[in-house]
C-alpha positions as protocol buffer text, in pm:
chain_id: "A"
residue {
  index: 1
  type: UNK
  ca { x: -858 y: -5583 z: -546 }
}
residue {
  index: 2
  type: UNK
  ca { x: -998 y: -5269 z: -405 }
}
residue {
  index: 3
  type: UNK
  ca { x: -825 y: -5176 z: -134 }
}
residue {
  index: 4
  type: UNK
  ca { x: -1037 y: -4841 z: -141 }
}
residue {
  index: 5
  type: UNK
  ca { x: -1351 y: -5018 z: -27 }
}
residue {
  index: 6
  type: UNK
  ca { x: -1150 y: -5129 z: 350 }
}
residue {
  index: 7
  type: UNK
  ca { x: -1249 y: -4742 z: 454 }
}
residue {
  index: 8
  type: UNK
  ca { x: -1583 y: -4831 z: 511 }
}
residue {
  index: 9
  type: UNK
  ca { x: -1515 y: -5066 z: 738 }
}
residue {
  index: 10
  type: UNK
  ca { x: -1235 y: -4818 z: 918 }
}
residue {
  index: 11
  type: UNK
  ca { x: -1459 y: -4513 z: 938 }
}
residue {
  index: 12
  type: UNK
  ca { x: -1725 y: -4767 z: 1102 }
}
residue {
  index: 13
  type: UNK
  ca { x: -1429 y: -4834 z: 1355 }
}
residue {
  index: 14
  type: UNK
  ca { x: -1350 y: -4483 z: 1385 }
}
residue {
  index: 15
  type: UNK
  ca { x: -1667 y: -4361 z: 1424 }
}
residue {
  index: 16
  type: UNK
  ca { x: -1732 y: -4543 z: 1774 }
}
residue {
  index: 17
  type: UNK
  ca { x: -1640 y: -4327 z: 2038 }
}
residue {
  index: 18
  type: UNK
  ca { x: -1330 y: -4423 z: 2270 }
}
residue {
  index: 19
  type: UNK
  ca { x: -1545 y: -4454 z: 2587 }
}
residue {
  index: 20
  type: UNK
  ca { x: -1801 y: -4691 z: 2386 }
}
residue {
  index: 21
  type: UNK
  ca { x: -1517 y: -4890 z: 2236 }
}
residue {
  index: 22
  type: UNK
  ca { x: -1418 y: -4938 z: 2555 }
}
residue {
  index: 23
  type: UNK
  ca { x: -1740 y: -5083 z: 2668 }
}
residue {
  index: 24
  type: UNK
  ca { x: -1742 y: -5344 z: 2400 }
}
residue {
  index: 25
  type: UNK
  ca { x: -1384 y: -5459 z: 2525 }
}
residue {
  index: 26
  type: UNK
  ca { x: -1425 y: -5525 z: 2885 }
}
residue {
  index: 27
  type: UNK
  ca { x: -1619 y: -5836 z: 2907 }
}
residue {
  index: 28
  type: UNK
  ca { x: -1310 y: -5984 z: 2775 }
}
residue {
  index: 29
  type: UNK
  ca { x: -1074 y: -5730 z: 2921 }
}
residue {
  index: 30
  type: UNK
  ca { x: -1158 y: -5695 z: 3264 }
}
residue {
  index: 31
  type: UNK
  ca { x: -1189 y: -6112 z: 3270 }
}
residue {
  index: 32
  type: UNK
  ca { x: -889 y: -6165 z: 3090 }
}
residue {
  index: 33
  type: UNK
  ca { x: -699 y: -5927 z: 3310 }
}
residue {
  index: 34
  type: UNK
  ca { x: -905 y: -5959 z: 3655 }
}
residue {
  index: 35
  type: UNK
  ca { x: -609 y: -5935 z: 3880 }
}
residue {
  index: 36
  type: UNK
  ca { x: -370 y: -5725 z: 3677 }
}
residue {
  index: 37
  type: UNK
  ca { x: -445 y: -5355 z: 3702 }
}
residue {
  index: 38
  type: UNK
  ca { x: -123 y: -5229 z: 3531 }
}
residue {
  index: 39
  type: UNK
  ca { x: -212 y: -5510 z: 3227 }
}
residue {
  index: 40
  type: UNK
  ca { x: -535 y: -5431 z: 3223 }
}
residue {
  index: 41
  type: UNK
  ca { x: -500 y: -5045 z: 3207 }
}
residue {
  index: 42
  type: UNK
  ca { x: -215 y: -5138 z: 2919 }
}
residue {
  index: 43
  type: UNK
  ca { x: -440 y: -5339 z: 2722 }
}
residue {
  index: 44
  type: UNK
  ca { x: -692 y: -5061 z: 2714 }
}
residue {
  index: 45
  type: UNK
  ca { x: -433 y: -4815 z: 2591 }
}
residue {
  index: 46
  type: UNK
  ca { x: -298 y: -5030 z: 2321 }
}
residue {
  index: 47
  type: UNK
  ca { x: -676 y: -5092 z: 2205 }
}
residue {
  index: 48
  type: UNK
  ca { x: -727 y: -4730 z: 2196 }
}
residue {
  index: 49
  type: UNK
  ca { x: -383 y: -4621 z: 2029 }
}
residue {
  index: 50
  type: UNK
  ca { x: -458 y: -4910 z: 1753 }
}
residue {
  index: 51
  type: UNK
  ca { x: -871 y: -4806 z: 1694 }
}
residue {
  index: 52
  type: UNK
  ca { x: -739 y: -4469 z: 1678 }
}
residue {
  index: 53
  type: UNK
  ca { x: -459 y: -4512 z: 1439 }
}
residue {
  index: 54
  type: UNK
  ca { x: -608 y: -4820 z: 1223 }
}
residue {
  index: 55
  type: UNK
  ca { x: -665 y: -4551 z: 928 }
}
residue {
  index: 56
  type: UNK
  ca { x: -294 y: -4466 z: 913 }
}
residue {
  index: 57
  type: UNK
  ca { x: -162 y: -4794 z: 966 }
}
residue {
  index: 58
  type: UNK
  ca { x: -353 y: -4951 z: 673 }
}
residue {
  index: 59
  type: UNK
  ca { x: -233 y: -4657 z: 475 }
}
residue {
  index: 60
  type: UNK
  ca { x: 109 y: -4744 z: 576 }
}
residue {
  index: 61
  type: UNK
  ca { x: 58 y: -5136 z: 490 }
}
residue {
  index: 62
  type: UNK
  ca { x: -157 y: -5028 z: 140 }
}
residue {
  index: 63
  type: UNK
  ca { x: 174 y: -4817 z: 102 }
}
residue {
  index: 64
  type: UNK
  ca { x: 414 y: -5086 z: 141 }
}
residue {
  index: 65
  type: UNK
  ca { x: 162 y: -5333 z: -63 }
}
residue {
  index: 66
  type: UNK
  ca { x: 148 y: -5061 z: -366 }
}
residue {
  index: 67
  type: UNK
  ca { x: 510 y: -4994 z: -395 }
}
residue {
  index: 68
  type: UNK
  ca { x: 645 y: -5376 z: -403 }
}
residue {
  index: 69
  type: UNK
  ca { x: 329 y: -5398 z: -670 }
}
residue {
  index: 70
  type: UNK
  ca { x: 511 y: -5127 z: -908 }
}
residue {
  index: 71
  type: UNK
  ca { x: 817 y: -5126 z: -802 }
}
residue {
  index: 72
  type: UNK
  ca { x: 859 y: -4778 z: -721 }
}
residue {
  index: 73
  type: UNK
  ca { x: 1006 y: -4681 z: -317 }
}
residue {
  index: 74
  type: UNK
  ca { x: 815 y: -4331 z: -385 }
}
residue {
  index: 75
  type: UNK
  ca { x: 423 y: -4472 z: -407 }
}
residue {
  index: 76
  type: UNK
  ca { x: 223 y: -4375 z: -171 }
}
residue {
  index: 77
  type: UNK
  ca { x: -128 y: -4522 z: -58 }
}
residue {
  index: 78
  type: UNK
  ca { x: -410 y: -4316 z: 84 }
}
residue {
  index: 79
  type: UNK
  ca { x: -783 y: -4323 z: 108 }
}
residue {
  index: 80
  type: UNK
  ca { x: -979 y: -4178 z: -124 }
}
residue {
  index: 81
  type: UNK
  ca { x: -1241 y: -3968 z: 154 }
}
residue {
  index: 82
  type: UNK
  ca { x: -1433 y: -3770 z: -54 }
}
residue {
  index: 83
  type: UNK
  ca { x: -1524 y: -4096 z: -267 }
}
residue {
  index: 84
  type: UNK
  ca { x: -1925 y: -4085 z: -278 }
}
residue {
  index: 85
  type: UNK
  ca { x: -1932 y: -4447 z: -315 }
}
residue {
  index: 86
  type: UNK
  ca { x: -1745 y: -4521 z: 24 }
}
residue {
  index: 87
  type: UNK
  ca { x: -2022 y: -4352 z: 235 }
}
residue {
  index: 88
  type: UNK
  ca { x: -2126 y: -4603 z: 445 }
}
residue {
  index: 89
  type: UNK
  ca { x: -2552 y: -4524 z: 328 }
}
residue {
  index: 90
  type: UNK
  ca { x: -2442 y: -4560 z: -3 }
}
residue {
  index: 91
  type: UNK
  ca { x: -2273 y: -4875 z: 18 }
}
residue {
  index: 92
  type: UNK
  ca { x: -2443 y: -5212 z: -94 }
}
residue {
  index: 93
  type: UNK
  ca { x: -2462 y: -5371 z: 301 }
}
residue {
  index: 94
  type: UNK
  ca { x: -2464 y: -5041 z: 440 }
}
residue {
  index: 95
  type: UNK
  ca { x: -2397 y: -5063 z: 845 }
}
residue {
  index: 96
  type: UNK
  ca { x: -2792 y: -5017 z: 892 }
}
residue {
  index: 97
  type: UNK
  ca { x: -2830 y: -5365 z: 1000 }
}
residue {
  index: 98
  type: UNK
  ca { x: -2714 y: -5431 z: 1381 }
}
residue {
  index: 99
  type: UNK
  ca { x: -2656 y: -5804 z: 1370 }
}
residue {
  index: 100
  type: UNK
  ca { x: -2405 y: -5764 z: 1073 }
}
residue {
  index: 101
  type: UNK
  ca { x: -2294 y: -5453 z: 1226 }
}
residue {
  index: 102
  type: UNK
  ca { x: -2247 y: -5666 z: 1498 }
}
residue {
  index: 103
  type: UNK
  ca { x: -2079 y: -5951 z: 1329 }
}
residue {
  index: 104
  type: UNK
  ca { x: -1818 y: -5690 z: 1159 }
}
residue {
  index: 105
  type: UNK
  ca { x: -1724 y: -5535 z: 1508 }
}
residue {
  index: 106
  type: UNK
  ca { x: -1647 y: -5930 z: 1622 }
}
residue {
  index: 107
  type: UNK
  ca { x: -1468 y: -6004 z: 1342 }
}
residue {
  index: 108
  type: UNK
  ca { x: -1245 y: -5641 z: 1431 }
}
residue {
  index: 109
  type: UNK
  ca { x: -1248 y: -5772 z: 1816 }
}
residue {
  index: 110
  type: UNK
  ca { x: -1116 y: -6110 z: 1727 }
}
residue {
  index: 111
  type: UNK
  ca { x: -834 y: -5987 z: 1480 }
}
residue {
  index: 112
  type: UNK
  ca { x: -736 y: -5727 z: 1698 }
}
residue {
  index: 113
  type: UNK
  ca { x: -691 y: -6017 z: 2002 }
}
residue {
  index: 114
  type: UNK
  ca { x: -511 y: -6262 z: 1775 }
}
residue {
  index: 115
  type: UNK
  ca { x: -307 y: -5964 z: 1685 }
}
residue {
  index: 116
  type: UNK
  ca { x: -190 y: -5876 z: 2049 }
}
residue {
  index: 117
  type: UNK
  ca { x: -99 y: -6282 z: 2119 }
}
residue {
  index: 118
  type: UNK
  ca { x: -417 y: -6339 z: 2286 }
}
residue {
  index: 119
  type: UNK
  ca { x: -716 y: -6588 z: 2232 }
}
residue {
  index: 120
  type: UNK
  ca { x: -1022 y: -6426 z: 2340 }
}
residue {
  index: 121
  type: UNK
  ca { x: -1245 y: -6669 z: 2543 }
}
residue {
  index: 122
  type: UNK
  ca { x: -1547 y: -6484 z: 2570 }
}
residue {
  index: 123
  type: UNK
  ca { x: -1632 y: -6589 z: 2162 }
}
């Protein structure tokens, strides 16, 4: 397995800006949390904190993947950035296609839900 080829799909993450990240939450968000200000503003931090630190938390899981793998406490994972075949217009599917684009960020929005103990019931 490649666990190289998950930047891609992190720097796509990364790349959105907080304030537009934001904007893809809150049909759910401001729903979900309607008449909870202090929950809502919390969810909204936690969703920033984790978009903002997915890179180094799947460096830390990769990490603790790769050193059960070889047995060795000292391994350490981390992405390979200056890898020409991780460039997103190099890459076989790209990100210049908006409804898998679309699908991918979904998929991220879902996970990242099921991940916080909610079901989201917008899709």
């Amino acid at each position: 397995m490649d666990l190289q080829s998950t930047y891609k799909y992190i720097s796509s993450i990364e790349s959105i800006t907080d304030e537009a990240y934001i904007e893809l939450l809150k049909p759910y968000v401001e729903r979900r949390f309607s008449k909870q200000p202090l929950k809502l503003k919390q969810f909204y931090e936690t969703a920033l904190t984790r978009k903002n630190n997915l890179r180094n938390d799947f460096e830390d899981f990769y990490t603790d993947l790769l050193r059960k793998r070889i047995n060795d406490p000292k391994a350490v994972f981390t992405f390979d950035l200056d890898a020409k075949d991780l460039a997103p217009e190099k890459s076989a599917k790209g990100f210049r296609h908006i409804p898998e684009d679309a699908e991918i960020l979904i998929k991220w929005f879902r996970q990242f839900c099921y991940w916080n103990g909610h079901k989201p019931s917008c899709c």
